[in-house]
C-alpha positions in Angstrom: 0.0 0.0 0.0 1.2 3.1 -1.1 0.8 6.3 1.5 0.8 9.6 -0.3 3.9 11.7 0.5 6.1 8.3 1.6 8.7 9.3 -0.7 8.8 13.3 0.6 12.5 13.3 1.1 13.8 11.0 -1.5 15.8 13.9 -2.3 16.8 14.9 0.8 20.5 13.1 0.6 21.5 14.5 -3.1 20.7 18.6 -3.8 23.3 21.1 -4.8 23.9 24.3 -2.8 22.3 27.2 -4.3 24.2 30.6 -3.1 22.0 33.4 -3.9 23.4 37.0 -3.5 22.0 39.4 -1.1 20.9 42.0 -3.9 18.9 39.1 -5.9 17.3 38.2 -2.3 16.4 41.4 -2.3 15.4 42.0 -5.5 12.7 38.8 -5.0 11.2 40.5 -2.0 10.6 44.0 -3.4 9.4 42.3 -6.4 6.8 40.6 -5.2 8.1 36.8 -6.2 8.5 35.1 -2.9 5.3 34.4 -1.3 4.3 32.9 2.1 2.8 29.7 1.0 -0.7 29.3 1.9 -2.8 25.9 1.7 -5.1 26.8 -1.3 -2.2 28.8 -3.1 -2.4 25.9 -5.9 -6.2 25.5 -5.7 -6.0 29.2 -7.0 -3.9 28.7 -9.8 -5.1 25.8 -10.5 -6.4 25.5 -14.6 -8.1 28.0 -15.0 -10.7 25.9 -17.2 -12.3 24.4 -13.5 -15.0 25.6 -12.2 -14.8 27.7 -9.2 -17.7 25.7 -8.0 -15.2 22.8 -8.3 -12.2 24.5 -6.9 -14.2 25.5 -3.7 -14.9 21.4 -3.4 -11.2 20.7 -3.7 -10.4 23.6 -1.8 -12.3 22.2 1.6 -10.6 18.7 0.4 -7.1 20.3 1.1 -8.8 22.3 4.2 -9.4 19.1 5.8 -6.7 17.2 4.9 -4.5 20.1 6.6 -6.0 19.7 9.0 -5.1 16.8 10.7 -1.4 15.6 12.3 1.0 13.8 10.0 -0.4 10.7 11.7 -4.0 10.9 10.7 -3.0 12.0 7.6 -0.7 8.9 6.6 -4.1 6.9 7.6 -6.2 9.2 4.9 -4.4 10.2 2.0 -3.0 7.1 -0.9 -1.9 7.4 -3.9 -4.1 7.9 -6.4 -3.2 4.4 -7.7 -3.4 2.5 -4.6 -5.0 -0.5 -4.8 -7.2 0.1 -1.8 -9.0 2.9 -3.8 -11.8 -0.3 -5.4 -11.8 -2.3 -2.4 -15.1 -1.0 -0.7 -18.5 -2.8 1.4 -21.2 -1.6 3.2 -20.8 -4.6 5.8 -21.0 -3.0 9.4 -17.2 -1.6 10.7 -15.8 -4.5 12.4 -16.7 -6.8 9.7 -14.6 -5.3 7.2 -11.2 -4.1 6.9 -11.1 -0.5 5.5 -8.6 2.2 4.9 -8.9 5.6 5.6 -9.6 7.2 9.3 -12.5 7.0 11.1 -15.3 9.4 12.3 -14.1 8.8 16.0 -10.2 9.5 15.7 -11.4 13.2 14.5 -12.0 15.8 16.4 -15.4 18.1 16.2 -13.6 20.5 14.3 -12.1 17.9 11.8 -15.6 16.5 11.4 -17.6 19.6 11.0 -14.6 19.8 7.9 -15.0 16.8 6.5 -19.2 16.6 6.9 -19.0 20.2 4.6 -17.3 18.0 2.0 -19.6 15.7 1.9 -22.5 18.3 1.7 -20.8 19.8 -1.8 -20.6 16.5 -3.2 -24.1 15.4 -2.0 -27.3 17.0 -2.9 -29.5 18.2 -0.4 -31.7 14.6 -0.3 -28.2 12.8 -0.7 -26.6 14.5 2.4 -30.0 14.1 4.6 -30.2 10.5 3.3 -26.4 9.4 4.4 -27.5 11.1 7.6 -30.1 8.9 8.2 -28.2 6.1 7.6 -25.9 6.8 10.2 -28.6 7.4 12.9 -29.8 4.0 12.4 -26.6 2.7 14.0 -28.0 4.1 16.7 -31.3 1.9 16.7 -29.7 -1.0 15.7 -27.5 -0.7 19.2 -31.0 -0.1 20.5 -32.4 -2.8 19.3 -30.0 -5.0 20.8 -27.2 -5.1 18.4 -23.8 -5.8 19.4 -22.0 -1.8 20.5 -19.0 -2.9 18.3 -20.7 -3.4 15.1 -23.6 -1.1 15.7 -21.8 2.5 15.9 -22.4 5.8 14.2 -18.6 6.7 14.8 -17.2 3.8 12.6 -17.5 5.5 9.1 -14.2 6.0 7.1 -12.8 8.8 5.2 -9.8 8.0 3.0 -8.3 10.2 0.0 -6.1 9.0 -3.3 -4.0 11.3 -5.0 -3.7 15.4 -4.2 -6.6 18.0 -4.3 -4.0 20.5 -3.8 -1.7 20.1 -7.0 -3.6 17.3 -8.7 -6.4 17.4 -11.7 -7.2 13.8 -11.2 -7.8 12.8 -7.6 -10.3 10.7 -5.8 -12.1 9.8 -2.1 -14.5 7.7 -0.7 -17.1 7.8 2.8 -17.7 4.2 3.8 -19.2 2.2 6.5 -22.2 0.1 7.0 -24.4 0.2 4.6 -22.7 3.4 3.0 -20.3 3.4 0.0 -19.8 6.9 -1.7 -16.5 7.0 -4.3 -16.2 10.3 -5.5 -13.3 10.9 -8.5 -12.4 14.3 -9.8 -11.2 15.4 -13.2 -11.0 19.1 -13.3 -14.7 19.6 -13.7 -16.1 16.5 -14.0 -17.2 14.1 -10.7 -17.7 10.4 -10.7 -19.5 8.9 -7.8 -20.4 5.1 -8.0 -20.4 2.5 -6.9 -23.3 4.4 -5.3 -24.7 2.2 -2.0 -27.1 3.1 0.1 -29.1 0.5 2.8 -31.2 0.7 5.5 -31.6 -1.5 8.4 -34.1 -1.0 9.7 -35.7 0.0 6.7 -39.0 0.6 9.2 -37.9 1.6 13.0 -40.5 -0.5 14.7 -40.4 1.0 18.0 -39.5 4.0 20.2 -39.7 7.7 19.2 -39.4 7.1 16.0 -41.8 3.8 15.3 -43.0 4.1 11.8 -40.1 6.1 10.3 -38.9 4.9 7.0 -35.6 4.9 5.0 -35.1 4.1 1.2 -38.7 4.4 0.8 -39.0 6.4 -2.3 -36.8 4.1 -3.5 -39.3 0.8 -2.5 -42.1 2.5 -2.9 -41.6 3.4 -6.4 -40.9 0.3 -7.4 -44.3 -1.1 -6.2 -45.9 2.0 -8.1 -44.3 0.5 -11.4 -45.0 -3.2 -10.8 -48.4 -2.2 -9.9 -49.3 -0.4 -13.1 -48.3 -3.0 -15.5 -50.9 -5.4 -17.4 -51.3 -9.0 -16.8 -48.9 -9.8 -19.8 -46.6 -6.7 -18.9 -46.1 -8.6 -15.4 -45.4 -11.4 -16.8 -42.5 -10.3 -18.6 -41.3 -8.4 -16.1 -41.1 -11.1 -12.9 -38.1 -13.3 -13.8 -38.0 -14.9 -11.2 -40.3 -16.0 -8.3 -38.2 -15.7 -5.5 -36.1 -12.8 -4.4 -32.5 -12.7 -4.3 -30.5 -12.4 -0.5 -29.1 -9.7 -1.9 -28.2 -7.6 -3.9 -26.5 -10.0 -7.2 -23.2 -7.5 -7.5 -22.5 -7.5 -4.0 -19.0 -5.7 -3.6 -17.7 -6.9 -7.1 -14.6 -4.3 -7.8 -15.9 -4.0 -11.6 -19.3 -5.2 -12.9 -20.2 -6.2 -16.3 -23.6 -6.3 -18.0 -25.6 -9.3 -17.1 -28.2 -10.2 -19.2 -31.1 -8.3 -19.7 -33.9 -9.8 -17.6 -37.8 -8.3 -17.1 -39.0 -5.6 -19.4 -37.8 -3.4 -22.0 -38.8 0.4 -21.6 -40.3 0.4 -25.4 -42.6 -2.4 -24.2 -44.2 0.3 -21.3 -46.5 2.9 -22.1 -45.5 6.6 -21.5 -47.7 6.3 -18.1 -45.2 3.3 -16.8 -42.1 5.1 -18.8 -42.6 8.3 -16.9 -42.5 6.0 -13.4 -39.2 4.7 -14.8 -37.9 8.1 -14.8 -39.2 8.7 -11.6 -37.5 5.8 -10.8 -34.0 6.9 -11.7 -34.5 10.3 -10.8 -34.9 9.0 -7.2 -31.4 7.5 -7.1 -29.7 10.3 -9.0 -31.2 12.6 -6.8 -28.4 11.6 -4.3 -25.8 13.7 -6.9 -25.7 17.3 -7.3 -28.3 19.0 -9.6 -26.3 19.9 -12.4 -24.3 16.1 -12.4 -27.9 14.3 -12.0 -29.5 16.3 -14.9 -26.5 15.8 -17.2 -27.3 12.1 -16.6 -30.7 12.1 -16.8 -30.3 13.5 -20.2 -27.7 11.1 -21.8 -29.7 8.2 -20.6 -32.8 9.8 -22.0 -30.7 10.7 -25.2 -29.0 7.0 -25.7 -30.3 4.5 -24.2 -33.9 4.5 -22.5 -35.9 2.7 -24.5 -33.7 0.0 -24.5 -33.6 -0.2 -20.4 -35.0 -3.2 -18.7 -36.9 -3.6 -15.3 -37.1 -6.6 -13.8 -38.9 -7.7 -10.9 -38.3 -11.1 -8.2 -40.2 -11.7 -4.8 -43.5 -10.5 -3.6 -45.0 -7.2 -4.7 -46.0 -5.7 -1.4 -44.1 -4.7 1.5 -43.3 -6.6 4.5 -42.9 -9.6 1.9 -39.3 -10.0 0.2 -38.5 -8.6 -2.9 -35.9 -7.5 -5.3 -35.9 -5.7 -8.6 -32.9 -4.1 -11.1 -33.1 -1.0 -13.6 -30.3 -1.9 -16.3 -29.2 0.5 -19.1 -26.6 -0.4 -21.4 -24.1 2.1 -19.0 -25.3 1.1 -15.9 -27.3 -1.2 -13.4 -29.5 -0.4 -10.8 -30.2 -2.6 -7.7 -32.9 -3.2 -4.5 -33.2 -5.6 -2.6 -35.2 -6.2 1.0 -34.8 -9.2 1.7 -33.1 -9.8 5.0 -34.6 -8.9 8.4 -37.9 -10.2 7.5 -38.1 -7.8 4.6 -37.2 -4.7 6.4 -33.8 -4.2 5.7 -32.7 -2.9 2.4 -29.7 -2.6 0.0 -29.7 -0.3 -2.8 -26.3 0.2 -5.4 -26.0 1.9 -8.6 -23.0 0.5 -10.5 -21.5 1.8 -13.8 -20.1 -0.8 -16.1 -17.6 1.4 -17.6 -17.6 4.8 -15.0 -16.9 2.7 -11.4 -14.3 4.2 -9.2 -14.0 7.3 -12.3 -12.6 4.4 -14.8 -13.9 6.3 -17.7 -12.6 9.4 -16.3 -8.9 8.0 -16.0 -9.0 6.8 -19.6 -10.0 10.2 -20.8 -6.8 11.8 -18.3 -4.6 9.8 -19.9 -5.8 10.1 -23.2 -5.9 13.6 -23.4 -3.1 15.0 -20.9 0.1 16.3 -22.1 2.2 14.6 -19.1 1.3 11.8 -17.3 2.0 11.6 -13.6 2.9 8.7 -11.9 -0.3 7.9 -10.0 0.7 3.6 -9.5 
C-alpha cells in the first residue's frame, strides 16, 4: 500500500547548494516573487478551465486534509493508484477491513470539515439521506445489536492522490451500509459504486416507530409493478423468489448481465414516466447539475432499451428484489433480510466505477502523465 507523501525526502541526501546574492534576495522581495505559501495557493492557480464551483470542493478537500497531524494524515491520504481505492462494502465496521480514518479518531472541528465536504458532493436529499443512515446505528444498538458493530462513529474517510496540486484525484465515505466513491477530473465528478441500505428500513419501535428509509426508493418500485398489465407482469417477474441480496454484491468492476424483465419500449408513456421517476430518485443523491446531465444522456442514448425486472413479492413486508439496467449502468434493490425490512440499494456503472472512464479520458488527453501507481 502506497501512502501519499512516503517518498517526501527521497531527495533529501542528493541537492546542490544554491548561493544566492544578497541583492537578488532582495530583489525577490521587493518584487513581489517570494510568497508565504498558503494551503489553497495551488487550488487558486489551478487551470483556470475548473469551475470555481469545483475549486471550492477541492479547496475544503485540502482544508481538511491540513487539518489533521501527520499521523492521521498517513491513515487518509494514498496514492491515487493504490490498490485500496476499489476495495469498498457496506458490511457493518468490524466486519470489514477498511482504509482511511475513522469518524471517532477526528475531532469536532475535523468533522464539522469533512461533513461540509460531503454536503458539496451530496445533494441536499443525498446528504440528509447518508445522515439517516448513520442514525440507524443508533437503533440497531438499541435494538440489541452488538456496540461494536452497531456504531455511528465507525465510518471512514480516505483520499487517493492530491486536491491541492492534482487534476485527477479521488475519495471515498464508507461504512455500514454506506459506500460513496467520488473521483475528480477538473470539472467532472464520478460517484459510483453508489450504496445506500437501511436496516431498519421501518424503526419498529421508540420515538421514531413508523419512520422509514429508502422508501422512495421501494415504494416506487411497487408504483411500477403495480401499473403494469397482466402480460406486462409477466415479462417483467423473472423470477419467483427474491434474491438475499443484492446479485453484485461488492464486485470491484461489474459487467452487463443479461437483460432480464422488461424493455422500456414495451411500457407505455404512463409506466415510462414512473421509470424516470424511478431513476430520478437515485440520482437525486448527486448534485443537480451532475444528476441532470445524466438524466439526459440516458434519456438521449439509451432508455428505450432499459429493462426492469422484478423477483419476490410485490407488497411490502414480503421479500422482494428488482434491477433497472441501461446499457451504461445497473440499478439494484433488494429487502430481503430482516424479514423484509432491511434494504440494500447500489448503482453501479459498467464502464464509469471508481471514475474508470474518467482515467482513460486523463490519460488520453493529458500532455504529461503523472505517476499515480
Amino acid at each position: 500500500m502506497k501512502r501519499f507523501g512516503q517518498n517526501r525526502n527521497r531527495w533529501a541526501g542528493s541537492y546542490k547548494r544554491v548561493i544566492i546574492s544578497l541583492p537578488v534576495i532582495l530583489l525577490f522581495l521587493l518584487t513581489g516573487f517570494v510568497k508565504d505559501y498558503t494551503p489553497d495557493q495551488n487550488i487558486k492557480n489551478m487551470n483556470p478551465d475548473v469551475s470555481a464551483k469545483q475549486k471550492e470542493k477541492s479547496g475544503k478537500a485540502v482544508k481538511f486534509l491540513h487539518s489533521l497531524n501527520q499521523a492521521q494524515r498517513d491513515k487518509t491520504q494514498f496514492t491515487f493508484g493504490d490498490s485500496s481505492k476499489t476495495k469498498w462494502h457496506y458490511l457493518p465496521g468490524a466486519s470489514w477491513d477498511r482504509e482511511g480514518i475513522q469518524l471517532h479518531e477526528l475531532n469536532e472541528t475535523q468533522k464539522g470539515l469533512l461533513f461540509s465536504l460531503l454536503q458539496d458532493f451530496l445533494s441536499k436529499s443525498g446528504y440528509s439521506k447518508t445522515k439517516r443512515i448513520i442514525e440507524l446505528e443508533e437503533v440497531l444498538a438499541q435494538l440489541g445489536g452488538s456496540p461494536s458493530l452497531r456504531d455511528p462513529e465507525k465510518y471512514f474517510a480516505a483520499f487517493y492522490g492530491n486536491p491541492e496540486r492534482d487534476s485527477l484525484w479521488s475519495w471515498s465515505f464508507e461504512g455500514h451500509h454506506i459506500s460513496l466513491n467520488f473521483t475528480v477530473l477538473n470539472n467532472t465528478v464520478s460517484m459510483t459504486p453508489l450504496f445506500f441500505g437501511a436496516n431498519p428500513a421501518v424503526i419498529p419501535d421508540g420515538k421514531r416507530k413508523g419512520e422509514r428509509t429508502l422508501d422512495k426508493e421501494e415504494d416506487i418500485g411497487l408504483e411500477l409493478i403495480h401499473s403494469m398489465s397482466a402480460s406486462q407482469k409477466q415479462t417483467a417477474l423473472f423470477q419467483e423468489n427474491a434474491f438475499p441480496d443484492i446479485t453484485t454484491t461488492n464486485a470491484t468492476e461489474v459487467n452487463p448481465p443479461a437483460p432480464v424483465g422488461i424493455a422500456v419500449k414495451e411500457l407505455n408513456h404512463t409506466q415510462q414516466n414512473i421509470v424516470i421517476k424511478l431513476l430520478n430518485e437515485y440520482l437525486s443523491a448527486m448534485p443537480t447539475e451532475l444528476a441532470s446531465k445524466r438524466m439526459e444522456n440516458l434519456r438521449k442514448e439509451e432508455f428505450e432499451e432499459i429493462h426492469f425486472g422484478w423477483a419476490g413479492a410485490t407488497k411490502l413486508g414480503e421479500p422482494h428484489y428488482y434491477r433497472i439496467q441501461g446499457k451504461t449502468f445497473l440499478v439494484e434493490f433488494d429487502n430481503t433480510q430482516n424479514n423484509a425490512n432491511h434494504i440494500h440499494t447500489v448503482w453501479r456503472d459498467f464502464d464509469g466505477d471508481f471514475g474508470r472512464d474518467l482515467i482513460r479520458e486523463h490519460y488520453q488527453t493529458s500532455d504529461h502523465h503523472h505517476n499515480y501507481h
